[in-house]
TORVEXDREN-546452 format. One line per 2 residues: for each residue z, x, y of N, C-alpha, C. Coordinates in steps of 0.2 Angstrom, whole numbers, m for minus. Atoms other than C-alpha are relative to their C-alpha. Example, Ala and Ser with C-alpha at 12.3 -4.5 7.8 and 13.67 -1.06 7.14 Angstrom:
TORVEXDREN-546452
0/4/m6/39/62/m22/0/4/6 | m1/m4/m6/36/68/m5/3/m4/5;
end
This chain:
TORVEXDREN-546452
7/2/0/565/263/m157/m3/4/m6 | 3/m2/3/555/266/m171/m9/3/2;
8/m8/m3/540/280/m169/m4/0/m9 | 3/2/4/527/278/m180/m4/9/1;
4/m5/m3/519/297/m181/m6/0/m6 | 9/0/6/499/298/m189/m1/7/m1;
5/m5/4/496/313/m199/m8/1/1 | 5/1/0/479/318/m200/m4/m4/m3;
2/5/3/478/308/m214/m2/m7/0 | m1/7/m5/481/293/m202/m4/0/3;
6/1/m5/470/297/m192/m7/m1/m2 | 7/2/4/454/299/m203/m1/m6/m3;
m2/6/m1/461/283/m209/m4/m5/5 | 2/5/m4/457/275/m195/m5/2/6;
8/m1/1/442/283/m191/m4/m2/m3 | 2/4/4/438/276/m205/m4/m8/2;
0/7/m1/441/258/m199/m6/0/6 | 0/3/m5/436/260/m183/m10/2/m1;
9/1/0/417/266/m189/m2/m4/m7 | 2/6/3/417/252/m202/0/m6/3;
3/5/m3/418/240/m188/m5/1/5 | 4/1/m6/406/247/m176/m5/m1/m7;
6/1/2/395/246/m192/m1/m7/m2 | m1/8/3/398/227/m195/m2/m2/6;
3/2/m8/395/226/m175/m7/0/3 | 5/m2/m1/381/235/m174/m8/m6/m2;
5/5/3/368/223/m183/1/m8/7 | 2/5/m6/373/208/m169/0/4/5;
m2/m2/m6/375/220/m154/m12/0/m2 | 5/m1/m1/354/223/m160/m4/m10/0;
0/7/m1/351/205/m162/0/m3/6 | 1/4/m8/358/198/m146/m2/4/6;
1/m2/m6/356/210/m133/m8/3/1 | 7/m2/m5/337/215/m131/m2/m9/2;
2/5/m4/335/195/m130/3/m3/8 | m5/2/m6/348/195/m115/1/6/4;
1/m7/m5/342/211/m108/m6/m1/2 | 4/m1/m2/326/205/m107/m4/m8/0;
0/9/m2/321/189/m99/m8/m1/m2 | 6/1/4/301/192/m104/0/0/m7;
m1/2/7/307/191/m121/2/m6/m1 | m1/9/2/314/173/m120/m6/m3/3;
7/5/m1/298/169/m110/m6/m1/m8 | 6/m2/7/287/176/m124/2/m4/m4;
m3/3/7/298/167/m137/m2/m8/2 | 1/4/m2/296/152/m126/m9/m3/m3;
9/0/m1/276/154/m124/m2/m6/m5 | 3/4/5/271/146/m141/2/m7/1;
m2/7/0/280/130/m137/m3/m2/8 | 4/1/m6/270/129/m119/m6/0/m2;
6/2/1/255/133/m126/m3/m7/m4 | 2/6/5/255/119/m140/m1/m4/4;
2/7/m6/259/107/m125/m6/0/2 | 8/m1/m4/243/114/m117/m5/m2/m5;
5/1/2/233/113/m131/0/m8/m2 | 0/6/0/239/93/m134/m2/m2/4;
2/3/m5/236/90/m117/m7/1/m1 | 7/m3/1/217/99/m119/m3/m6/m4;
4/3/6/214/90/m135/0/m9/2 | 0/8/m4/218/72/m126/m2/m1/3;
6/3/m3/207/75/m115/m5/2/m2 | 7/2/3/193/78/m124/m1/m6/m5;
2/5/4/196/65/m136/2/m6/6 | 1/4/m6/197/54/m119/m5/0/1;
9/m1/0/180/60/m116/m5/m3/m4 | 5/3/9/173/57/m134/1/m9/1;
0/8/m2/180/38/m131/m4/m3/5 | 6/3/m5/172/35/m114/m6/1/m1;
6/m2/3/156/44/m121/m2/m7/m5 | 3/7/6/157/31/m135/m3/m7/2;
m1/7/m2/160/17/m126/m8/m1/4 | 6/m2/m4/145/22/m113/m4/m4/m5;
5/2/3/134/22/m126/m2/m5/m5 | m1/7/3/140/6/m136/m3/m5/6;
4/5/m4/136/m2/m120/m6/0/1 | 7/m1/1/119/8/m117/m3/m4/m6;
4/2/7/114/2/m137/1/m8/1 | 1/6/m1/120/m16/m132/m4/m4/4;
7/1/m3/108/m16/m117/m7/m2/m3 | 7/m4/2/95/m8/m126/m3/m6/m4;
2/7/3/96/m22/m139/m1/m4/2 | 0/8/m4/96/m36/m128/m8/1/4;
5/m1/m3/82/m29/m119/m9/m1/m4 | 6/0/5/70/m25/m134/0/m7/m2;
2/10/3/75/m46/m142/m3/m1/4 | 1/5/m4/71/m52/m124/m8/3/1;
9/m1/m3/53/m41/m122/m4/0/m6 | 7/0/3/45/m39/m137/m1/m6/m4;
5/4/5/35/m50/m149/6/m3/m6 | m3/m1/8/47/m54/m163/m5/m5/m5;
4/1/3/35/m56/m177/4/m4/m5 | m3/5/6/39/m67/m192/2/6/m7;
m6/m4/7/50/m61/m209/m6/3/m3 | 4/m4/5/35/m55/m219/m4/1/6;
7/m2/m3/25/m47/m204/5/7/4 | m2/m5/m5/27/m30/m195/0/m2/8;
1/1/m3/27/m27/m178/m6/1/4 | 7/m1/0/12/m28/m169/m2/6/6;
1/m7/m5/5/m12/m159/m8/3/m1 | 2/m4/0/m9/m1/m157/m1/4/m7;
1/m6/5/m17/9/m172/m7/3/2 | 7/m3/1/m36/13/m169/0/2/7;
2/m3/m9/m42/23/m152/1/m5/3 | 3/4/m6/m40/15/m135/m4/0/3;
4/0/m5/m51/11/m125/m1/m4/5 | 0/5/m4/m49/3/m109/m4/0/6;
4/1/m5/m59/m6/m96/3/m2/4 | m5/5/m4/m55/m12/m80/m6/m3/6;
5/4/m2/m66/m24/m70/3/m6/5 | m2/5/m3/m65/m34/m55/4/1/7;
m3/m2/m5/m57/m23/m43/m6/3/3 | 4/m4/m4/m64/m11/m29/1/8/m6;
m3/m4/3/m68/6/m38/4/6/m1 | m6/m4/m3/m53/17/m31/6/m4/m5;
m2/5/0/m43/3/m36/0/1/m8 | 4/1/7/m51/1/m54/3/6/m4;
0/m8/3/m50/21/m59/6/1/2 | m6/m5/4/m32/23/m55/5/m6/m4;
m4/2/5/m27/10/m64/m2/1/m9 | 3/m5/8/m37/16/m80/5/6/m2;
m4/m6/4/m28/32/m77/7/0/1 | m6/3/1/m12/23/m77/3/m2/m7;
m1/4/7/m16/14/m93/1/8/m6 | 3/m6/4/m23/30/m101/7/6/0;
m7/m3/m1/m7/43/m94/4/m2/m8 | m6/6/3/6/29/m102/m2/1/m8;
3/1/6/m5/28/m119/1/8/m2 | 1/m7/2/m6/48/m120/11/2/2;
m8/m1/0/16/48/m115/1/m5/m6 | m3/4/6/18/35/m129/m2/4/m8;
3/m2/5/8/47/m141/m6/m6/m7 | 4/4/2/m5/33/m142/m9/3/m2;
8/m3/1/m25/38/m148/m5/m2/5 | 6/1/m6/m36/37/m134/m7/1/m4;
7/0/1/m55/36/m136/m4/3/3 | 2/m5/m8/m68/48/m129/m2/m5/5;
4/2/m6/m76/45/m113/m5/m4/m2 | 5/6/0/m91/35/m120/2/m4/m5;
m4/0/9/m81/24/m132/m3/m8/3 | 2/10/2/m85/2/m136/10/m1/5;
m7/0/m1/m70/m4/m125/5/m6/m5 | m6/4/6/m56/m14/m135/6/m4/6;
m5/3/m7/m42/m16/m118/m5/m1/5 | 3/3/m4/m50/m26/m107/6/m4/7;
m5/1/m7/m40/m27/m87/m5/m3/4 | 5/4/m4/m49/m42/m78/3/m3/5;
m4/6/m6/m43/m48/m62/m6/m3/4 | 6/3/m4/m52/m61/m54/4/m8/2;
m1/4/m3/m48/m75/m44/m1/m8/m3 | 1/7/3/m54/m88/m55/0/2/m9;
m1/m2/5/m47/m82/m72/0/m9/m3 | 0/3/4/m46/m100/m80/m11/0/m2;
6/1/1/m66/m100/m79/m4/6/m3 | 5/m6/6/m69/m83/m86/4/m2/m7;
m3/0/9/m57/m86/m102/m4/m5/m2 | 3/5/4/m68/m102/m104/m8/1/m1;
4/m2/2/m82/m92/m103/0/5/m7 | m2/m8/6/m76/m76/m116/3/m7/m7;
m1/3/5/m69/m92/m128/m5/m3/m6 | 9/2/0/m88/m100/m129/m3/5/m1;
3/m5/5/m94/m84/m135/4/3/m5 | m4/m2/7/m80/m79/m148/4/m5/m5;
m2/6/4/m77/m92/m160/5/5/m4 | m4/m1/8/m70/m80/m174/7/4/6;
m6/m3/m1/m54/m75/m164/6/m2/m2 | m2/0/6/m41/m71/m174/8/m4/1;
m3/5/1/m27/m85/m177/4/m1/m4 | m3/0/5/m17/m80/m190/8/m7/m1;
m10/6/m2/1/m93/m182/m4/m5/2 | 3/5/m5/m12/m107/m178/m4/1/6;
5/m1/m6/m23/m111/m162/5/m3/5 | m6/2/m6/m6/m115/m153/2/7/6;
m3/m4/m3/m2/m99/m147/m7/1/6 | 8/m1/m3/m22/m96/m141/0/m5/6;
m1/3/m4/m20/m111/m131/4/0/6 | m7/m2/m5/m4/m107/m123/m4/6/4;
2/m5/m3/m13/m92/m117/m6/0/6 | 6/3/m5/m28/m102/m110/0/m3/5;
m2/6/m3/m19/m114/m103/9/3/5 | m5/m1/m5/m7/m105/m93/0/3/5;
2/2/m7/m4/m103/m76/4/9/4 | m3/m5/m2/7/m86/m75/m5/8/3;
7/m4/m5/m3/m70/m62/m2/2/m6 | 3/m4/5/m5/m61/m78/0/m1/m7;
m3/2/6/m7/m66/m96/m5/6/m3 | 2/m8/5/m12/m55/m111/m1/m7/m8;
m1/2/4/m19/m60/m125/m4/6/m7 | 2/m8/6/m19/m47/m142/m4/m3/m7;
5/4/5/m31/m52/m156/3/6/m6 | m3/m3/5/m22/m45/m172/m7/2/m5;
6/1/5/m31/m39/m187/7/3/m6 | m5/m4/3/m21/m31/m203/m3/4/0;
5/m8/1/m23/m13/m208/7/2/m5 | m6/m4/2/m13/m3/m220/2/6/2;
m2/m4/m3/m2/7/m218/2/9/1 | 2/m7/2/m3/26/m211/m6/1/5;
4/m1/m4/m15/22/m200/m8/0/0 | 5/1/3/m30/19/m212/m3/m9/2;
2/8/0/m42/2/m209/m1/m2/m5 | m1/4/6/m41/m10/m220/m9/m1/m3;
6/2/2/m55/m14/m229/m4/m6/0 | 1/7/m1/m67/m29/m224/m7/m5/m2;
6/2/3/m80/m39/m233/m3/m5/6 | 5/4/m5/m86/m49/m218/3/0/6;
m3/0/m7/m84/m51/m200/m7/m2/4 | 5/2/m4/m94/m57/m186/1/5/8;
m1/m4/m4/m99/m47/m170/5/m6/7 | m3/4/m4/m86/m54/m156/m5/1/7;
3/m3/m7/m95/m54/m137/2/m7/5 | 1/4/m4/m92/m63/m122/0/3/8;
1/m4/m6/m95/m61/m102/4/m4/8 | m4/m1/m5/m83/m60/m89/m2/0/8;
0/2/m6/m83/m65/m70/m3/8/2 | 3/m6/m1/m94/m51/m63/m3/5/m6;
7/0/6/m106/m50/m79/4/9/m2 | m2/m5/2/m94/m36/m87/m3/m2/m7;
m2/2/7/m97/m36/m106/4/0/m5 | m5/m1/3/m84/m37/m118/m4/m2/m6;
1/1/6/m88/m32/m136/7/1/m5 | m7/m3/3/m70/m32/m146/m2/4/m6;
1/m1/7/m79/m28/m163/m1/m7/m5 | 2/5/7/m78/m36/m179/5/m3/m3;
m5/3/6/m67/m49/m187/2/3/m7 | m1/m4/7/m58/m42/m202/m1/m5/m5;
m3/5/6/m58/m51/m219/5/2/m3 | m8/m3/5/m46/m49/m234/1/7/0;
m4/m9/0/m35/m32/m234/2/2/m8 | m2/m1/9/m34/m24/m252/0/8/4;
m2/m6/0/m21/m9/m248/3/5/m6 | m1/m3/6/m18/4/m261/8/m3/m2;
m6/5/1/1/m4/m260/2/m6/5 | 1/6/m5/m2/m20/m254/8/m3/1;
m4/3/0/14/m27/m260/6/3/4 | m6/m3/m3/29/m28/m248/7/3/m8;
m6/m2/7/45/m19/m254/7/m2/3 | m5/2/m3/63/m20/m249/1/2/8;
1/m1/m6/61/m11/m234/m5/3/3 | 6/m1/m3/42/m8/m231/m3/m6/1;
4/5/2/29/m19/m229/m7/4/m2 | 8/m3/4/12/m18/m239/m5/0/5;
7/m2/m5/0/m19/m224/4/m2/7 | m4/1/m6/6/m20/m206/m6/m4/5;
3/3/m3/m2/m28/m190/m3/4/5 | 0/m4/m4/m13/m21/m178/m6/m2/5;
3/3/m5/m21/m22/m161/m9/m1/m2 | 6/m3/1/m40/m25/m164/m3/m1/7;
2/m2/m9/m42/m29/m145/5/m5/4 | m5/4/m2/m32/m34/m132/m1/m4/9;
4/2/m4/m38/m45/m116/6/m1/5 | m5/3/m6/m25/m46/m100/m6/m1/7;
3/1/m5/m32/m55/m87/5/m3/6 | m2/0/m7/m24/m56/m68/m2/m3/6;
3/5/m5/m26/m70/m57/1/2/8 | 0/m2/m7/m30/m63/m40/2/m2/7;
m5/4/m4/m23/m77/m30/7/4/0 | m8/1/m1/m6/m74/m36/4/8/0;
m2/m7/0/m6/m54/m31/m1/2/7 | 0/m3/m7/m5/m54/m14/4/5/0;
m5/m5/2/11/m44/m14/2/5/m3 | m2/m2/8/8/m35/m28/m3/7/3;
4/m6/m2/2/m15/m24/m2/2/m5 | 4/m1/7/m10/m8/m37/5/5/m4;
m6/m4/4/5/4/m43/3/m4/m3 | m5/8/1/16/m11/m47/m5/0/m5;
7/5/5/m1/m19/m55/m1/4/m6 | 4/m4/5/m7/m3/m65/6/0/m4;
m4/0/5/13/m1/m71/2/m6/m6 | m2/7/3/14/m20/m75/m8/m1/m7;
7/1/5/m4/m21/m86/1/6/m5 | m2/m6/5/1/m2/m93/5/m3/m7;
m3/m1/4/14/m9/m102/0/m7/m5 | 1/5/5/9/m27/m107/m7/m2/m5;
8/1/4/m9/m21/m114/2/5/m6 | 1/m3/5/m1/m8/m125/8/m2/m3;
m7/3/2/16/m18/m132/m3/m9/1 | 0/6/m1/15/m36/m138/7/m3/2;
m5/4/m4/25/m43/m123/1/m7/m1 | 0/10/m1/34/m61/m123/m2/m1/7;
1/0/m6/26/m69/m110/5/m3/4 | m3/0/m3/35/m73/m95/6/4/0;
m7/m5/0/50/m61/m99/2/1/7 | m1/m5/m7/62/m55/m86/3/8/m2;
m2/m7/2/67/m41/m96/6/1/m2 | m6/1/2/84/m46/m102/5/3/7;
m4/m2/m7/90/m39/m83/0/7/m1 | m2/m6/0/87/m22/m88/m7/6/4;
4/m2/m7/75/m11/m74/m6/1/m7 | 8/2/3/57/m16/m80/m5/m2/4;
6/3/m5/41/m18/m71/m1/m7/m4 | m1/6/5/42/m34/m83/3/m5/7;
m3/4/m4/51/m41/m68/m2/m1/8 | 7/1/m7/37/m39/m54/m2/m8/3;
2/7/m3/34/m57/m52/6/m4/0 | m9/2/0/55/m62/m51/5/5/4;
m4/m4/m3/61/m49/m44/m1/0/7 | 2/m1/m5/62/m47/m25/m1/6/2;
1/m5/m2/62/m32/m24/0/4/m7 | 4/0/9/53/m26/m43/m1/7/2;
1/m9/2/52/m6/m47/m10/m1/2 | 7/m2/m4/36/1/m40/m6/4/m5;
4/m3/4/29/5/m56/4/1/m7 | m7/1/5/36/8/m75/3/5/2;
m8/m4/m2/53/13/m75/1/4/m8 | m4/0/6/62/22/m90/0/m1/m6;
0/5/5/65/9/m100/m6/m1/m3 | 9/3/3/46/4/m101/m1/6/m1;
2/m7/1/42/22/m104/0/2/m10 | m4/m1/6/56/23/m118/m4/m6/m6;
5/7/4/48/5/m124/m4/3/m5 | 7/m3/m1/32/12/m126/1/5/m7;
m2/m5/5/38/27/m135/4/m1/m6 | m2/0/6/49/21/m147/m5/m6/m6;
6/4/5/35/8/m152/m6/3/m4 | 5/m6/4/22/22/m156/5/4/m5;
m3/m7/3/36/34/m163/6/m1/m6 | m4/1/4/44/25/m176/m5/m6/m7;
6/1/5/37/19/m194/m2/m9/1 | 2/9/m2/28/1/m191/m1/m2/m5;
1/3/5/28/m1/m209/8/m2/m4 | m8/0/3/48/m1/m210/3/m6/1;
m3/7/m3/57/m18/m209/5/1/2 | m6/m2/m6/70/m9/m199/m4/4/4;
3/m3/m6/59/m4/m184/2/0/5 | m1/2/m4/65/m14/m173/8/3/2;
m4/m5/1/81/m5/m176/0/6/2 | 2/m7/0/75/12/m177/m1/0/10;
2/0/m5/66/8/m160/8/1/7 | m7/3/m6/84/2/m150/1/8/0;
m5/m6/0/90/19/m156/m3/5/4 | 4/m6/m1/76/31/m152/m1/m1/9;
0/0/m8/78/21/m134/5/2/3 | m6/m2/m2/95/25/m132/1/6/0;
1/m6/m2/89/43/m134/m1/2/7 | 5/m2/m8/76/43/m121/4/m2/4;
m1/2/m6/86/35/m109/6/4/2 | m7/m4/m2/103/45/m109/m2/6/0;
3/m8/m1/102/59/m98/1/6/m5;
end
């Protein structure tokens, strides 16, 4: 048998070795064993690739959110649109739209006076929420609210004292107005004005008057002449003078309001004595006291919409030829909670 014997020299030899491999060991023994000694160190290392999940999943549903938000309000702006083509006035390519500029001041005539005074302060409210110019207390009235029973023989009495009423699309529309049979018609006498708010300038005019079923007076004022504004000429997206209410006459055939409660009545007159409404409208289906005389069951007063109407017709530029734009939008404010 061969015998191997290790000198000292052998042996520190292989001491040598043996602590040259525990230094070779040493480096993966610190590597592998705290991650296999300690199970919160594979979570933690884990973590970052949980979170990421979490925050995709976070971020898919807000950008779920932002999508149904949009679409809401794509819908809202499509109502909105439909609603403003089917109610207001659309005026022609070279004309603003038509509203209110100079103080209101409104009469009402022909009811009981309980009846009478809260419909004033219906109209009046409405005109101070639109950021309309009210008139003082002893003012020439300009809106005129007449219900009476026999409305074809007051308008042929108020026609037969105002010859000069103002006709700018012809005497077709005036006629439609005289000769129509719906509870409540409206009719607005235009004038021009520049724009800003100022009257236009007028070298002649005749005083208007006529007398109403229950000897009310109506004085509208005075026909305008020529307009010479310091920029008369339209531009590409102004207009040189704009349109504006000089008086506006709704009258209310008393027959055909049986049904009808003075709330309803003050809402429905509120809103087609200060907005040139299409007559007969239903309001494109969208919640309107517009739909008081169709509806079976018609809102109890203005709603919303009419509110919003209102306000975006005073609170956007009347001399812009994108108003009627501006307006859809500034409604899609007001109406979203």
């Amino acid at each position: 048998m061969r015998m191997s014997i290790c000198t000292g020299h052998c042996r520190d030899k292989k001491r040598r070795r043996a602590s040259a491999l525990a230094a070779l060991l040493l480096p993966l023994a610190t590597v592998v064993f705290p991650a296999q000694a300690s199970g919160t160190s594979s979570l933690h290392q884990a973590s970052p690739v949980a979170s990421s999940g979490q925050a995709v999943s976070g971020a898919n549903s807000t950008l779920s959110e932002v999508t149904v938000e949009a679409a809401s309000e794509r819908a809202l702006r499509h109502r909105v649109d439909h609603f403003v083509a089917a109610v207001v006035t659309p005026p022609l390519t070279h004309e603003s739209i038509l509203r209110w500029n100079k103080p209101l001041c409104p009469l009402v005539s022909g009811l009981p006076r309980s009846m009478g005074e809260f419909i004033l302060a219906s109209i009046s409210q409405a005109a101070r929420d639109a950021h309309i110019r009210l008139a003082g207390e002893h003012c020439q009235a300009n809106l005129f609210v007449i219900v009476t029973p026999q409305p074809d023989t007051a308008l042929k009495r108020w026609i037969a004292r105002s010859p000069r009423v103002s006709t700018p699309h012809g005497t077709a529309p005036l006629k439609r107005f005289l000769h129509s049979t719906q509870p409540v018609r409206v009719w607005y006498n235009p004038e021009p004005r520049c724009p800003g708010g100022f009257a236009a300038s007028s070298e002649s005019g005749a005083s208007l008057s006529a007398t109403i079923v229950g000897g009310s007076p109506m004085e509208p004022g005075k026909s305008l002449g020529p307009v010479h504004c310091e920029n008369s000429m339209d531009g590409h997206l102004t207009y040189g003078d704009v349109r504006s209410i000089s008086y506006a006459i709704v009258v209310a055939d008393a027959s055909k309001l049986k049904h009808v409660k003075v709330g309803q009545l003050a809402g429905y007159v509120s809103l087609v004595g200060l907005a040139d409404i299409q007559s007969d409208t239903d309001g494109g289906g969208a919640p309107t006291i517009l739909r008081l005389f169709q509806d079976p069951n018609p809102p109890q007063g203005m709603t919303p919409w009419d509110q919003a109407l209102l306000y975006s017709l005073y609170n956007t530029s009347q001399s812009g030829k994108l108003q009627m734009t501006d307006m859809e939008l500034t409604m899609v404010k007001r109406i979203t909670p």
